[in-house]
PLY file of the C-alpha trace (Angstrom):
ply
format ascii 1.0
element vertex 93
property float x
property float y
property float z
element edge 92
property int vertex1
property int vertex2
end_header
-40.27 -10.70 -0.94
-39.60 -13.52 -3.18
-35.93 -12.09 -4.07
-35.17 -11.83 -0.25
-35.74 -15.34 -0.10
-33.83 -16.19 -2.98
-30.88 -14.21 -1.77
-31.35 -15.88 1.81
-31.85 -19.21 0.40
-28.73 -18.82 -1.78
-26.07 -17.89 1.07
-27.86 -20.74 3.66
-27.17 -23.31 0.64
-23.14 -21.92 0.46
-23.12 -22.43 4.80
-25.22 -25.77 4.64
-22.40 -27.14 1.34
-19.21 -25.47 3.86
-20.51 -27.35 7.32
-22.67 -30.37 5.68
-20.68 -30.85 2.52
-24.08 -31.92 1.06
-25.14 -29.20 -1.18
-28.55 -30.25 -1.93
-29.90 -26.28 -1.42
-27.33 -25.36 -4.01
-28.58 -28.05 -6.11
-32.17 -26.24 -6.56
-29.89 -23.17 -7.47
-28.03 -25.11 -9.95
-31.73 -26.55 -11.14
-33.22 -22.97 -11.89
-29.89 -21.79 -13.19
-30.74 -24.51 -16.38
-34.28 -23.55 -16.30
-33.57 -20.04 -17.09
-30.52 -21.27 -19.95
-32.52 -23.17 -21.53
-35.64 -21.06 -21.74
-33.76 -18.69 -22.79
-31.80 -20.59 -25.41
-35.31 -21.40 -26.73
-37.05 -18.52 -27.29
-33.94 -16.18 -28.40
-31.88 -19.20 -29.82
-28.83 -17.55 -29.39
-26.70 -18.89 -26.52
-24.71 -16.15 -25.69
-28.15 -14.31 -24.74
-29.19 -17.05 -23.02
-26.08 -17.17 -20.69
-26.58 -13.56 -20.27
-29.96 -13.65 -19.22
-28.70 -16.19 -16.52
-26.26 -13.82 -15.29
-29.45 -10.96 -15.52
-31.14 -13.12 -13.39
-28.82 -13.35 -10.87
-27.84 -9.78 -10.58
-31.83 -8.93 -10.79
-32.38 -11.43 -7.91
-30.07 -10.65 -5.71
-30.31 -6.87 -6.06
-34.00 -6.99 -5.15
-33.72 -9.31 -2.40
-30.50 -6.97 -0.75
-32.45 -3.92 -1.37
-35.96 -5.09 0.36
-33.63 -6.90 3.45
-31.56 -3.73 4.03
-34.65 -0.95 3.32
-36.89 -3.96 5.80
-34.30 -3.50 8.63
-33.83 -0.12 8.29
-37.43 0.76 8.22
-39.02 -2.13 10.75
-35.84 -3.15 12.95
-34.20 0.34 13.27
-37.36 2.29 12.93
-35.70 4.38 11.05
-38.06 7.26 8.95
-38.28 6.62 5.53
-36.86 10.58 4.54
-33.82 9.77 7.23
-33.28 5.81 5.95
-32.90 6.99 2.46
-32.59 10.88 1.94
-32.05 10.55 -1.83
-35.37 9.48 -2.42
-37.27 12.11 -0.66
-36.78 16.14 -2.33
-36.24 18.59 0.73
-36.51 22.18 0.01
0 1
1 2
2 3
3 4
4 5
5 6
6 7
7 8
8 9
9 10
10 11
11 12
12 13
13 14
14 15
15 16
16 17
17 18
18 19
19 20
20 21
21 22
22 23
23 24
24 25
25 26
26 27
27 28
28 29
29 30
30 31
31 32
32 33
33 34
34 35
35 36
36 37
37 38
38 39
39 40
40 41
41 42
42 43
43 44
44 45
45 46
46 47
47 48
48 49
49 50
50 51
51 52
52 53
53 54
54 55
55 56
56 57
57 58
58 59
59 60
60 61
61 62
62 63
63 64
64 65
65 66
66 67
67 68
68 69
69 70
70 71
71 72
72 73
73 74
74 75
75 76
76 77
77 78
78 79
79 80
80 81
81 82
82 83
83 84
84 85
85 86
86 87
87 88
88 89
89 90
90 91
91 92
């Protein structure tokens, strides 16, 4: 659940920064985003790995959190089936 809230976190901060023109939410964003360089830069001391594994982050993050939100609404809001919500994942003979 944690990368659902970091995906819903992460487009409230872009509509609070358009319509408030504070960006503090997107400040906590910007925050982690130097946690994770320079952890990274630490332990691998290489900083093109580090910047990758920022990017990584990102893409793992924001996968997860799409892919709970949509299989969530699907499954709970919808009441879809899971073998009709996502046929690839079920073998039918």
């Amino acid at each position: 659940m944690f990368p659902s809230l970091f995906l819903i976190g992460f487009v409230l901060g872009f509509i609070e920064y358009l319509l408030l023109k504070k960006g503090l939410v997107l400040m906590l964003y910007g925050l982690y985003t130097w946690v994770v360089l320079f952890h990274a830069l630490w332990k691998t001391r290489n900083i093109s790995i580090a910047g990758m594994s920022v990017i990584a982050a990102y893409i793992q993050l924001f996968s997860y959190g799409y892919g709970f939100l949509k299989s969530w609404f699907l499954l709970n809001i919808l009441k879809m089936k899971p073998e009709d919500a996502f046929p690839h994942h079920f073998h039918r003979s």
